[in-house]
Structure formats: C-alpha cells, structure tokens
TORVO-795812 format. One record per residue (C-alpha): residue number from 1; y, x, z. Coordinates in nm, 4 decimals. Layout:
BEGIN
  timar        py        px        pz
    NUM         Y         X         Z
...
//
This chain:
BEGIN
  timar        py        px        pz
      1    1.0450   -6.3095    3.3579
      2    1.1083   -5.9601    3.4560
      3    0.7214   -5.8509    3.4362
      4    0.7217   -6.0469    3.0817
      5    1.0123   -5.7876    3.0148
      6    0.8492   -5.4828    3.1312
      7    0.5484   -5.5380    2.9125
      8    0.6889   -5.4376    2.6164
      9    0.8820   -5.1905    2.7494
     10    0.6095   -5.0202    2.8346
     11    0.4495   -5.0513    2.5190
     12    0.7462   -4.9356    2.3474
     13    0.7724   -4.6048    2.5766
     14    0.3766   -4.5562    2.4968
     15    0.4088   -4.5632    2.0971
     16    0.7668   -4.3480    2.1513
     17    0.5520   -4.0838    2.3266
     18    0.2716   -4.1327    2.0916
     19    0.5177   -4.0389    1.8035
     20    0.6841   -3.7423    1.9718
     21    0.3631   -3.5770    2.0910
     22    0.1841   -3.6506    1.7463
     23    0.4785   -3.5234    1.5422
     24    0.4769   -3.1568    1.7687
     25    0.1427   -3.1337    1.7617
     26    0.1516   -3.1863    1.3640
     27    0.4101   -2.8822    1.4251
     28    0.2561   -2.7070    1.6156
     29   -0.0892   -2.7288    1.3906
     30    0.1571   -2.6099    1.0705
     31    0.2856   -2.2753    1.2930
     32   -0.0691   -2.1744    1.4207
     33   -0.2019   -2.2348    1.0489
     34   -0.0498   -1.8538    0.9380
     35   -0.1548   -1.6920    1.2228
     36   -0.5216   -1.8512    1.2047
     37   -0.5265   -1.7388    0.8425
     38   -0.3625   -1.4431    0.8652
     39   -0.6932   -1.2340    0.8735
     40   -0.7481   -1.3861    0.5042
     41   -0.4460   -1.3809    0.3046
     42   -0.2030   -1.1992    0.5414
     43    0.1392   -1.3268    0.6051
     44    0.4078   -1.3597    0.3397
     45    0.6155   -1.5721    0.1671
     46    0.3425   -1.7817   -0.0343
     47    0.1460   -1.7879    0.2562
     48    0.4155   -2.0042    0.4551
     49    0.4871   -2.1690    0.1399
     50    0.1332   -2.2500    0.0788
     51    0.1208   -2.4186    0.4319
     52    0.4594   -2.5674    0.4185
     53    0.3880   -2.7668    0.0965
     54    0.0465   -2.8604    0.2257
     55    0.1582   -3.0292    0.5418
     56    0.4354   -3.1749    0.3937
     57    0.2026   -3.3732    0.1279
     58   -0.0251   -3.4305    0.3849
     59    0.2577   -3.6003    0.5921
     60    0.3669   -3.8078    0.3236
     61    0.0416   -3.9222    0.2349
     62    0.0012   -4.0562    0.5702
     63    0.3230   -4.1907    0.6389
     64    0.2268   -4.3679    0.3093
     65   -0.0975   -4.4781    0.4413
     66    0.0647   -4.5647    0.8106
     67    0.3190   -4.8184    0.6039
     68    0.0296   -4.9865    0.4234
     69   -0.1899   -5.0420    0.7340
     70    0.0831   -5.1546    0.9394
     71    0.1423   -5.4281    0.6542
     72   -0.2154   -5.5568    0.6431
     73   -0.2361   -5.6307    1.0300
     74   -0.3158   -5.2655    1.1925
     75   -0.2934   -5.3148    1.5492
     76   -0.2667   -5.0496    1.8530
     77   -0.6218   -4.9932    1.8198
     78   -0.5851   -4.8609    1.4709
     79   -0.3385   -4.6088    1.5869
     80   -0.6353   -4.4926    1.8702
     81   -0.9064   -4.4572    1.6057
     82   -0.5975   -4.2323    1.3813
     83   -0.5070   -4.0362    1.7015
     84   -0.9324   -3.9747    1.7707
     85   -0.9485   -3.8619    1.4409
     86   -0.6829   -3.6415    1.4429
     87   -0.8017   -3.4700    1.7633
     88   -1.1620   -3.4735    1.6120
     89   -0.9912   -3.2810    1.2475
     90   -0.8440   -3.0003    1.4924
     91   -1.1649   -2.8814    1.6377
     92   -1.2770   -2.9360    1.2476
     93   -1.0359   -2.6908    1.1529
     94   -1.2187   -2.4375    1.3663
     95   -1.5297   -2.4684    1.2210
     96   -1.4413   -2.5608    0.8604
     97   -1.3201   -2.1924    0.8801
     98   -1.6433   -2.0837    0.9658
     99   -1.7951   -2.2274    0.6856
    100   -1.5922   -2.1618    0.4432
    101   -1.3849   -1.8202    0.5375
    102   -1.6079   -1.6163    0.4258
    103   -1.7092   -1.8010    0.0999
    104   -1.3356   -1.8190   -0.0229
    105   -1.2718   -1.4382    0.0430
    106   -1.6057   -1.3341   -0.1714
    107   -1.4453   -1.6166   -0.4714
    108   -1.2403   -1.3980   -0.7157
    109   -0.9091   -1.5681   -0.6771
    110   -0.5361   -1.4358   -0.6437
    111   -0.3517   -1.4515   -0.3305
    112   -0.1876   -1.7450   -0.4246
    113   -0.4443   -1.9704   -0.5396
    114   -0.6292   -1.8495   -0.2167
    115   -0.3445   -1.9678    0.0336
    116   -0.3279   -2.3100   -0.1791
    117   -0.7217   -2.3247   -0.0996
    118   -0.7580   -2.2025    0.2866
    119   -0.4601   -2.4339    0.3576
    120   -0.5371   -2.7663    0.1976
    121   -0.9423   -2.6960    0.3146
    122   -0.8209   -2.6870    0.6640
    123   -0.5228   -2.8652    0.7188
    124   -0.4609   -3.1409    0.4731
    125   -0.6602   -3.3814    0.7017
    126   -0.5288   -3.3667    0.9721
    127   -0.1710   -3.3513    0.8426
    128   -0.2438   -3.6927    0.6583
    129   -0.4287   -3.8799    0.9995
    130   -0.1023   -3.7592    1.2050
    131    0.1433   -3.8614    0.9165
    132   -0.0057   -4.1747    0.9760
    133    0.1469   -4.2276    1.3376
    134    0.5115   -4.2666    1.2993
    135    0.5241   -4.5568    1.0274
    136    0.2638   -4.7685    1.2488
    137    0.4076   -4.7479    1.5424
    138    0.7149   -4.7575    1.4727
    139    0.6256   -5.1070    1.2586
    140    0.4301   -5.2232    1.6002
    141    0.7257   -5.1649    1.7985
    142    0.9469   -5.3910    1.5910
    143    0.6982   -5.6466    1.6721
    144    0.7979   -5.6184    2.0234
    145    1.1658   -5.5181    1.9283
    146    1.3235   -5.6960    1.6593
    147    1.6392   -5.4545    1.6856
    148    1.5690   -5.2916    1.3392
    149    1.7990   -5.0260    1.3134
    150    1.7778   -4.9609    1.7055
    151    1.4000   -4.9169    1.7149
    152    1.3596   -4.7129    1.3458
    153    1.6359   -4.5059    1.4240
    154    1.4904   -4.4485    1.7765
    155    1.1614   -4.3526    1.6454
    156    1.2544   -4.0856    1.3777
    157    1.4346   -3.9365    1.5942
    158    1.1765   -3.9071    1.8381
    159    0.9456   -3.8066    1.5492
    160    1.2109   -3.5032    1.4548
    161    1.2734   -3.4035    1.7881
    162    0.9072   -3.3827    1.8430
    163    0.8984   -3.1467    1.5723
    164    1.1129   -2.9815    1.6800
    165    0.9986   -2.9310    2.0198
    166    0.6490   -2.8371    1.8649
    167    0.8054   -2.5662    1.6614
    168    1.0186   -2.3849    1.9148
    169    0.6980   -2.4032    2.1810
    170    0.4455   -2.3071    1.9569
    171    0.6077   -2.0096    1.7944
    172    0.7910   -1.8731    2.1088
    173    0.5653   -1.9092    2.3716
    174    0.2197   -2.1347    2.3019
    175    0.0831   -1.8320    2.0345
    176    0.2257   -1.5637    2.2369
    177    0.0660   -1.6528    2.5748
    178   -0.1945   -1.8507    2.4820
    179   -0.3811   -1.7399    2.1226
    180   -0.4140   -1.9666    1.8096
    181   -0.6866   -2.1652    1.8938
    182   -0.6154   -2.2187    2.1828
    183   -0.3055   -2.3984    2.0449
    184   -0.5503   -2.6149    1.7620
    185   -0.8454   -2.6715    2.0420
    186   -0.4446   -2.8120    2.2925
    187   -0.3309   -2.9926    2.0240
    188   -0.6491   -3.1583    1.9776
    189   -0.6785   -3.2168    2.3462
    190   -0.3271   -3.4317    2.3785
    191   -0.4152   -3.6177    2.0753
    192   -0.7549   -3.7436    2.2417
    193   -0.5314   -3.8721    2.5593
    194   -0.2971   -4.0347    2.3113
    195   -0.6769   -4.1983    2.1532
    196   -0.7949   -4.2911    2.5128
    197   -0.4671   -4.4790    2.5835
    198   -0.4360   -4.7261    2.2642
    199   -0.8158   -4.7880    2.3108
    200   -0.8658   -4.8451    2.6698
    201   -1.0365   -5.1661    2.6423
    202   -1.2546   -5.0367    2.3566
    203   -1.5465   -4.8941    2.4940
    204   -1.7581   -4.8754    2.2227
    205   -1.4743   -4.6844    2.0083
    206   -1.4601   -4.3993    2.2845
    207   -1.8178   -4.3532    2.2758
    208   -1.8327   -4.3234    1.9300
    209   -1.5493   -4.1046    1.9528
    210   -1.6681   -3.8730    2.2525
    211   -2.0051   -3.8292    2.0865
    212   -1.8520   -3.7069    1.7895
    213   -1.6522   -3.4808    1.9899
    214   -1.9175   -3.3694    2.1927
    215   -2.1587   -3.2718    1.8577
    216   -1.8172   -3.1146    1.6370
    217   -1.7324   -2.8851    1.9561
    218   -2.0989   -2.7725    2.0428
    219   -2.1424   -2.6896    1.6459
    220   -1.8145   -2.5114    1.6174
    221   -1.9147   -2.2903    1.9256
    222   -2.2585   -2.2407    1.7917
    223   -2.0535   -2.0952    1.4785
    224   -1.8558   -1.8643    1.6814
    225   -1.5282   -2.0858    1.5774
    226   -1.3852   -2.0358    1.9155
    227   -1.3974   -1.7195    1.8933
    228   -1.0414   -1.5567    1.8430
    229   -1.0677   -1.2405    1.5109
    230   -0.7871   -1.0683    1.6512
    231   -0.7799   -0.8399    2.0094
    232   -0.4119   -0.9634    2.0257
    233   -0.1913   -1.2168    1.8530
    234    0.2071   -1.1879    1.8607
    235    0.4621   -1.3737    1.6572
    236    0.4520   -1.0870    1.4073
    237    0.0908   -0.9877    1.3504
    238   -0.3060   -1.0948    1.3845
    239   -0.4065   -0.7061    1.5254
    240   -0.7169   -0.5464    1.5736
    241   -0.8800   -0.2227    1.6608
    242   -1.2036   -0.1130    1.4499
    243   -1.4335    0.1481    1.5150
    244   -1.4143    0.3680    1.2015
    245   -1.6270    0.6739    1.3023
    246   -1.8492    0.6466    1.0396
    247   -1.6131    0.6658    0.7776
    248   -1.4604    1.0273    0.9024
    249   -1.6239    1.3610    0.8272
    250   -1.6014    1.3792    1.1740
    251   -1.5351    1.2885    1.5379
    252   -1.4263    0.9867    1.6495
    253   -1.1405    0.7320    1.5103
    254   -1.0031    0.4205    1.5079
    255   -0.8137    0.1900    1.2248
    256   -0.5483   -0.0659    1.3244
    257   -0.5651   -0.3809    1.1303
    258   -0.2272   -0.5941    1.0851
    259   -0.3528   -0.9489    0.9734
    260   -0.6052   -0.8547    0.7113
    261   -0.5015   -0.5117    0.6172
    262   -0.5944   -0.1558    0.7783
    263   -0.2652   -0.0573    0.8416
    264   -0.3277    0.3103    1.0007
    265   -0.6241    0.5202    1.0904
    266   -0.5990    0.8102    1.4137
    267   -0.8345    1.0470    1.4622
    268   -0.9368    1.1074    1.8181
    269   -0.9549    1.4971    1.8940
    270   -0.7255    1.5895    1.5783
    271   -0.3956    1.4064    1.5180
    272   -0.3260    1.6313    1.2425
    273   -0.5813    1.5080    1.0529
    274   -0.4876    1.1780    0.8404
    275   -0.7804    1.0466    0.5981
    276   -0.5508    0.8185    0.4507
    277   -0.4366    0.9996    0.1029
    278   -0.0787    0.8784    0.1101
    279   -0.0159    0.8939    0.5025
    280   -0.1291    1.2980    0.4227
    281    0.0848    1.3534    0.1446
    282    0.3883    1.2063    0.3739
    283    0.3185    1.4397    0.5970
    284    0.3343    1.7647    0.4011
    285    0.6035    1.6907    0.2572
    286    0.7604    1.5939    0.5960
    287    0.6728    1.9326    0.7047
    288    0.7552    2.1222    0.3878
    289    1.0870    1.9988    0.4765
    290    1.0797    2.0722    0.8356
    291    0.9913    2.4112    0.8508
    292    1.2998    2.5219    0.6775
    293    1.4813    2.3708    0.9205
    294    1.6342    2.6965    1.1302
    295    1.8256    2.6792    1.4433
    296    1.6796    2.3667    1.5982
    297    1.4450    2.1352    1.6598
    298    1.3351    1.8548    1.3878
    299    1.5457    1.5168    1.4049
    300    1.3320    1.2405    1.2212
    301    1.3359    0.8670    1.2096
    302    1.0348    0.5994    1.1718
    303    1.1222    0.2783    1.0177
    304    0.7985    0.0939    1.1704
    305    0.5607    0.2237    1.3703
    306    0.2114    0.0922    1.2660
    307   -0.0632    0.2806    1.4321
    308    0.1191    0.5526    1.5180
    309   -0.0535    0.7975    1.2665
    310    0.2449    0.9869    1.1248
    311    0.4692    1.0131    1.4740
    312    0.1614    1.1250    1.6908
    313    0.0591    1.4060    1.4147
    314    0.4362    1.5124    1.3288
    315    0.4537    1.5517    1.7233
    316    0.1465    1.7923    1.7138
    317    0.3174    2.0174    1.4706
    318    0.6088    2.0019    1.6449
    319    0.6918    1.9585    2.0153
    320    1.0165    2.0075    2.0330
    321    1.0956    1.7491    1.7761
    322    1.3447    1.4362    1.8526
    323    1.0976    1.1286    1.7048
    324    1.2627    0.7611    1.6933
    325    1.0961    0.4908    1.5863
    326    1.1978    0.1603    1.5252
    327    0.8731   -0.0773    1.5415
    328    0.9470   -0.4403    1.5425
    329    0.6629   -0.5857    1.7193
    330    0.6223   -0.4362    2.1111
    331    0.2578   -0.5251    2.1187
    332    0.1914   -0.3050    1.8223
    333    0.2999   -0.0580    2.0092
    334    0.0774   -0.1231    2.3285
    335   -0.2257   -0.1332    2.0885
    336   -0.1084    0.1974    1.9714
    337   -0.1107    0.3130    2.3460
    338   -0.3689    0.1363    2.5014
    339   -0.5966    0.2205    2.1887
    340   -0.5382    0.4436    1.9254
    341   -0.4763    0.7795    2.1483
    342   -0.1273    0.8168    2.0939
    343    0.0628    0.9244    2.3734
    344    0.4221    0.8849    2.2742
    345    0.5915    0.9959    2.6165
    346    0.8145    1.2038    2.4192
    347    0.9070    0.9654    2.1342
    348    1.1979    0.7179    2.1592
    349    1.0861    0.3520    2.0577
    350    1.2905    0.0567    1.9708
    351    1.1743   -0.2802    1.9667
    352    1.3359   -0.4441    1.6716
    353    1.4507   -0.4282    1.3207
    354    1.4480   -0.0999    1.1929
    355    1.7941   -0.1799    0.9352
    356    1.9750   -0.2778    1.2987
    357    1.7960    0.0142    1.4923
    358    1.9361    0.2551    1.2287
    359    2.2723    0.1031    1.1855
    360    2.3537    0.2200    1.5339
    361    2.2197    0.5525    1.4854
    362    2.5059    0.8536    1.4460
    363    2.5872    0.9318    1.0867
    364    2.4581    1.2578    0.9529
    365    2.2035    1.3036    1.2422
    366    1.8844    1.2920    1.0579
    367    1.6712    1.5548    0.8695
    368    1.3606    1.2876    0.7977
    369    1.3845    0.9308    0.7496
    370    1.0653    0.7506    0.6986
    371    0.9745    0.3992    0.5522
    372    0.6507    0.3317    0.7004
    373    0.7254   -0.1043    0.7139
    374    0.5434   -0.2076    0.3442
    375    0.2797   -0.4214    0.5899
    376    0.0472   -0.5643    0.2800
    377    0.2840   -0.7524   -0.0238
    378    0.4882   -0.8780    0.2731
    379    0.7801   -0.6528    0.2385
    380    1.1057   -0.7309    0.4350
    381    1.3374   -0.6809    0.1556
    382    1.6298   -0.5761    0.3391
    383    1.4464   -0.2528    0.3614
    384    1.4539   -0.2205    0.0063
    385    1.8138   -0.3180   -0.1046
    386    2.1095   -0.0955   -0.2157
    387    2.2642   -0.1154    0.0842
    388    1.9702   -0.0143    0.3108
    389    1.9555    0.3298    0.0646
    390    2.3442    0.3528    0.1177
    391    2.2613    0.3177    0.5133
    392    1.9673    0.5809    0.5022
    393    2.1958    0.8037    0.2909
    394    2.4557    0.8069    0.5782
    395    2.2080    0.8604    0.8380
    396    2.0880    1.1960    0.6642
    397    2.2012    1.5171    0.6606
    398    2.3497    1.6280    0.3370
    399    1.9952    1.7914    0.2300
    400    1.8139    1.5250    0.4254
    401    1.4438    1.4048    0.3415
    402    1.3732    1.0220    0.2858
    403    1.0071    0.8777    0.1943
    404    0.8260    0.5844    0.2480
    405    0.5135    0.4182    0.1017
    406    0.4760    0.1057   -0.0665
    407    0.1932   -0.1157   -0.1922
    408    0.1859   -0.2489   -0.5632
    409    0.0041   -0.2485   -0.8918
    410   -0.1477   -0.0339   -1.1085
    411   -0.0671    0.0628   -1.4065
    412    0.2952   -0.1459   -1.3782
    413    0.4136   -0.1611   -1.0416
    414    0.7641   -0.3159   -1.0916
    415    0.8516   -0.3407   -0.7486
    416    0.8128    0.0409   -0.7153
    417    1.0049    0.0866   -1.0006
    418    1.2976   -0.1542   -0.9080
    419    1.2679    0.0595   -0.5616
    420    1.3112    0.4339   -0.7670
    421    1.5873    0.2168   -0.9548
    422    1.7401    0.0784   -0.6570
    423    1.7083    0.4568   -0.4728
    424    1.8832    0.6465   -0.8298
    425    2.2046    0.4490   -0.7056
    426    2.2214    0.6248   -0.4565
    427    2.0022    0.9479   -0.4044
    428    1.9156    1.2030   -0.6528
    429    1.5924    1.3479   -0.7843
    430    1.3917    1.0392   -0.6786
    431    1.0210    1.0037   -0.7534
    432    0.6828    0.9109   -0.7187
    433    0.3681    1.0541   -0.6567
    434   -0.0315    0.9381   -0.6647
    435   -0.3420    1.1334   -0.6089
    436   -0.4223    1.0519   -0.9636
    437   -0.3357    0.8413   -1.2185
    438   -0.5927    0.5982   -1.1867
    439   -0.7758    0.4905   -1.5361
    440   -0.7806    0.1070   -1.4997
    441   -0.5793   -0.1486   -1.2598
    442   -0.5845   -0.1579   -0.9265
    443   -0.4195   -0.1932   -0.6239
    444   -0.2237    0.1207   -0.4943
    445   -0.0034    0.2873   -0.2552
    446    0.2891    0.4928   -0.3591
    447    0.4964    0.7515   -0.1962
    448    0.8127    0.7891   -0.3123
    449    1.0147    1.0901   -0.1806
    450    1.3956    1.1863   -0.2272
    451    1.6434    1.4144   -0.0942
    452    1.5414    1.7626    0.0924
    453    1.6219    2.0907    0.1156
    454    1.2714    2.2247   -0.0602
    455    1.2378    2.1283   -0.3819
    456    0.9186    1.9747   -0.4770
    457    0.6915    2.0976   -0.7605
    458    0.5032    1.8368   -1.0198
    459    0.2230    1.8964   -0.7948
    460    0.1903    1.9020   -0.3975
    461   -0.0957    2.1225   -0.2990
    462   -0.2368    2.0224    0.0903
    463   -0.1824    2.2992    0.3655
    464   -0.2962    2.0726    0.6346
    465   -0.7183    2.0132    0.5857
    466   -0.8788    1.8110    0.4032
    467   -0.8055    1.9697    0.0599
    468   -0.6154    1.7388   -0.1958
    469   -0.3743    1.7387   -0.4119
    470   -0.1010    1.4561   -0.5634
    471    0.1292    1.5269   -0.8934
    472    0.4118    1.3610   -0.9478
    473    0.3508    1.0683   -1.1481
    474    0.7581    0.9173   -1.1906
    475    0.8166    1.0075   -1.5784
    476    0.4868    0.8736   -1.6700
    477    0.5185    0.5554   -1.4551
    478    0.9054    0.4483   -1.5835
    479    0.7246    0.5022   -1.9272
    480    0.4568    0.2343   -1.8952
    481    0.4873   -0.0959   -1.8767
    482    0.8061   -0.3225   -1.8140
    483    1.1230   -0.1053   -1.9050
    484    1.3161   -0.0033   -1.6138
    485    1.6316   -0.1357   -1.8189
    486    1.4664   -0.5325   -1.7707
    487    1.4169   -0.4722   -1.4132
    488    1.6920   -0.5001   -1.1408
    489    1.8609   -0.2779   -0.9106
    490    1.7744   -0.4795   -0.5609
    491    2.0933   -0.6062   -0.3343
    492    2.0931   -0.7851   -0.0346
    493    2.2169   -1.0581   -0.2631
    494    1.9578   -1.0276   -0.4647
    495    1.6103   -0.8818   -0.4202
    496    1.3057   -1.0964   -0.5437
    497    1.0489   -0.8605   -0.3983
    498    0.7572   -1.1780   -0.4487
    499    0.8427   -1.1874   -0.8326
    500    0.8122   -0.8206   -0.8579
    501    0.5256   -0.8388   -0.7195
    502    0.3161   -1.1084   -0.9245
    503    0.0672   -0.9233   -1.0352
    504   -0.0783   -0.8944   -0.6895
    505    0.0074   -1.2652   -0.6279
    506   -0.1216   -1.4301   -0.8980
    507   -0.4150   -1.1870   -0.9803
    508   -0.7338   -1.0529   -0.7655
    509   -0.5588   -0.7040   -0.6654
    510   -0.3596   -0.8368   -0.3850
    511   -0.6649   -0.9919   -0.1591
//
C-alpha cells in the first residue's frame, strides 16, 4: 500500500520539477535574449519590450496548446518529446542567428520593426514548446491527485517561482560569470534531462532526439554560433575592442564598442588626438575653459566613462587636474585599462550611477561637468530631467562649464531640443553646435555646451590637430521643425525620451 502511495508521489515531484526548471529556463532564455541581440539593435526600451511581448505570446500560445493536448489524451511522453524540442529550439537559437543576423541588419528596417523581427525569429519557438509544460503537467498530475485546487495552486506557484528563480540567476550571476550562450547552450542542456526522464522507456524517441541534437549542434559550430561577439559581457553592456588603425591618419588605435555602437576611439602614442568630431569639439571647449582657470588646478567631473577618450586626453593637457568619473559598469572600465591605453592612476572612479555619484559631491566644487552617458537611443533619462540640470547647476562653480553629447536626428532632433529646453530652466546661454549643418537626414551627435567663464563665438576654431571647425547651429535648429513651444520641458515625472526620439525608432537612422 505504501509503495502504491509513493508512485505517484514521485510522479508528482517529477512533473513539479519539470515545471519549475522549464518555467526558469523560459526566464532565463527571455534575459539572455537582449544581451544575445544586443550587437544588433542595442539595448533600450523597445528592445526589452520587443522581447517581453514576444515571450509572453509565445507563452500563451503554448499554455494554450498544453490545455488542448492534455484534453485529447497527452500522456508523460508528450511532455518528453515538448521538453526535447525545447532543448533542440535553444541550440536553434544559436544558429538561426547565424543565418539570419546578418540578413536582417543589411534589410532597411527601423529599430523597432527590427527588435519585433530578431525576437520572434529566435525566440517565439521555444517560448511556445516551454509554455506548453505547465498546463500538461499540471492536468497529468490531477490524474494522480484529484485535490484540484491543491495541485493547480501548487503548480503555478512552482511555475512563478521558477521564474523567478530563472530571472534573479540569470541576470545576477549566470550572464556575468558564465556568457550568453553559455546560458541558451545550459538551458538547453537541463531541458534534455527533463526529455530523458519522461521518455525513459522510449528508446526510439531519444534516438531520434539525440541525432537531431547531434546534427543541430555540429551545424551551429560549423557556423561559428558558439562563438561569443563580445570580448566581455556584463549586466550593462555586449563590449568589444576593434582594431581601428586603418581608419587613423596615423599610428595605432583602438574603438570600444558598447552593444552595437562604437562608443569611443583612443589613439595609442597621442591621447590628445580624438578623431571623433564631437569628442574634439568637447575637448576644446573643455580646455578653452580651463586655461582661464588661475590659481589652481582644473576640477572636472565625467558622467560615464566610455572608453576613456576625453579623461585620458584632458589628463595629458593637464596633470595636475582632479578627474572624477562616475562610470556605471566596472568592466567598462577594465576594458578601458586592460585595452585601450588609458592609465587612469590619477583619476578617481566610481562604480555607479553618475546622478547618485554627483549628488554626494560638494556643492560649488566643479569647473567642468561632462555628460558623456547618451550610449546609442538608450538614454537614462534621469540624466536629462530638470532636476539633474538643477543638480549639475549646484555642483558648478558660479562660471562653471557643463557639456555633454547626445545622439538624435537630423534635421528635427526633438529630444535635443527638449534637452536645450529642459537646460534654459535652469542655465543660461545654452546651445548647440555641429560640424555642419548637414543637407539631408541623418543620424547625428550633438554637443550642447552651457555655462563658462569664456564666452563662445558662433564658430569654434580647433587648436588641438586635426584642423576643424563647428558653428553654432542652436537658432537655426529651434527654427526647424517641431516648435519648441509643442515640446516639453523633461521632469523626473515626466520625460518620454523614446517618443522624442521616434524618428530613430521607427525609421532606418537609428540601426
């Protein structure tokens, strides 16, 4: 009697582990989705969206599908071919990329269509075949339990503590310490011993199923799926280090790309040279600023480190200088070390948010403040917001410099103009400046400058080599397009940065 009792019991613990490990794993497949397609379409709000809505309808469609099987007769061998499958659609993943990463980039499509199409390519599958775990077993338990509300309640639970579980793991520690696909290729792994369980006395079906395994991995190698894209992966960014000697005049150098987007270039034997237009024009007008400074040396903030460009060359010109920079992400910063010949013994780096960083900064203690954090369109928008200026302004000296960059459209880049809105609360003589006005629409970075002790012509002429030259494009920018009256002054209440920027989202200049 008591072995006729511990039967089931078994059985029951099986599908309860079945559900717990499928449902993390499902997790755990949704978390390492943005970082796998971070070198694509970067990391941002419609990204996570994008992925968010995909597994979800995935789920639904095969808790859907799970409910209908059950119904018709499904038995635990059902649930082995669903849990094969799934394990089969994670190695899939990695080589559906293959095929069709490069394709999708080339395909003239806006950033948000694209993240609808990378997701749903790769992980609508296998979102479905694990949706379908939960509602089947759950309805094969009842068959050995007849408790209803005892054995459903049981098994959702499991299911959302599984998720949970799966979550926490994956994004704290599994990415981290162990790489994205290495997370899919793991996932895929405990959903195979979940297959091998429910179809233990099915031969046949694990031959099938190991042969398929055995053909999808040895084609995804061939394809170089296993192959991680970035040198490092953290919870923050996909980065890299490319070689970009060929594009310098010349010398050696090096670009550091965050997710998909060359964030910085350094030039090996000269830090003071910055081929990046807008990372130059920063800097002389950094140093216009400085060298009236009498008395003492420079005091200067970085909100966000990056490659290190701007620090390692304002440290160049000036040795003396106090340098803080507040970089979120500590591996960015080892990168920047390790890789991108920036020293940085004399600088003083924080590793967090560069809002908190500042807030416990003195007041009045600054002469530079710079916004160097725009990564891409994803732009933490309590960086942006009326109270950040009011925070920056407080941090300054009275004829303090602040100036950051920030990536939009061209020829109406609301979100820059919301930003020089935002900014005229609070600072005066506020503007922006270009190399050029380009002549048709594109994708741009601005520099917007206010404050200082040197006033600024209409046109910045370079002292530092190469040659160049940027004007001061604000009048003519406020005067095209969307009327700054229609656009808002941004709050931390209030500051739809994604909106602003549409016309990267929905249209080809944001990829």
């Amino acid at each position: 009697m008591e072995q006729a009792t511990a039967r089931p019991r078994a059985r029951l613990a099986v599908y309860a582990l079945a559900i717990f490990l499928s449902s993390a794993g499902l997790m755990a497949l949704e978390i390492a989705a943005a970082r796998l397609l971070a070198p694509y379409i970067g990391a941002s709000l419609y990204s996570w969206t994008a992925i968010i809505g995909v597994v979800l309808g995935g789920l639904s469609v095969g808790n859907w599908l799970g409910g209908v099987w059950a119904d018709r007769g499904a038995d635990e061998s059902v649930a082995g071919w669903v849990l094969g499958a799934g394990a089969l659609a994670c190695v899939g993943v990695l080589l559906l990329l293959t095929l069709v990463g490069g394709p999708l980039q080339r395909m003239e499509m806006g950033l948000l269509a694209a993240s609808f199409v990378y997701v749903a390519t790769l992980f609508f599958v296998p979102a479905v075949l694990l949706g379908v775990v939960t509602p089947l077993l759950t309805t094969l338990a009842l068959r050995l339990d007849a408790r209803t509300g005892h054995i459903v309640g049981m098994m959702h639970a499991l299911a959302a503590f599984g998720s949970i579980v799966g979550t926490f793991a994956t994004g704290y520690v599994f990415i981290q310490y162990f790489g994205t696909r290495a997370v899919i290729l793991g996932t895929g792994a405990v959903l195979a011993l979940l297959a091998l369980v429910f179809l233990r006395r099915r031969m046949p079906a694990i031959a099938v199923l190991a042969v398929l395994a055995v053909g999808l991995v040895s084609w995804t190698g061939a394809r170089g799926g296993f192959e991680a894209l970035c040198d490092r992966e953290t919870n923050y960014f996909c980065i890299r280090v490319v070689d970009v000697s060929r594009d310098l005049p010349f010398g050696q150098g090096r670009g550091l790309v965050l997710d998909h987007l060359l964030h910085g270039i350094s030039h090996r034997e000269r830090p003071r040279f910055l081929p990046s237009p807008y990372t130059h024009l920063m800097d002389e007008v950094i140093v216009a600023h400085a060298d009236g400074i009498e008395g003492r040396p420079l005091r200067s903030f970085f909100a966000g480190g990056g490659a290190y460009t701007q620090p390692r060359a304002l440290r160049a010109r000036y040795p003396d200088a106090e340098i803080v920079i507040a970089e979120i992400d500590p591996a960015v910063t080892a990168v920047a070390r390790e890789q991108m010949y920036y020293d940085g013994a004399a600088d003083r780096i924080i590793h967090s948010d560069a809002r908190r960083v500042l807030a416990g900064m003195p007041e009045g203690h600054f002469d530079v403040i710079v916004g160097d954090v725009f990564h891409d369109i994803a732009i933490p928008y309590h960086l942006v917001t009326a109270e950040y200026a009011e925070l920056v302004r407080s941090r300054l000296t009275p004829d303090g410099l602040y100036v950051l960059n920030v990536v939009d459209a061209h020829p109406d880049p609301r979100l820059v103009k919301s930003i020089v809105k935002t900014l005229g609360t609070v600072f005066a003589d506020v503007r922006v400046w270009l190399e050029a006005w380009p002549e048709r629409p594109e994708r741009m970075t601005y520099v917007i400058t206010m404050g200082g002790a040197t006033a600024l012509s209409e046109r910045v002429m370079a002292r530092n080599w190469p040659a160049r030259e940027w004007q001061d494009i604000t009048g003519r920018l406020l005067a095209t397009g969307t009327p700054l009256a229609e656009l808002p002054v941004l709050t931390d209440d209030l500051a739809p940065v994604e909106r602003l920027l549409s016309t990267l989202i929905f249209g080809t200049l944001g990829r």
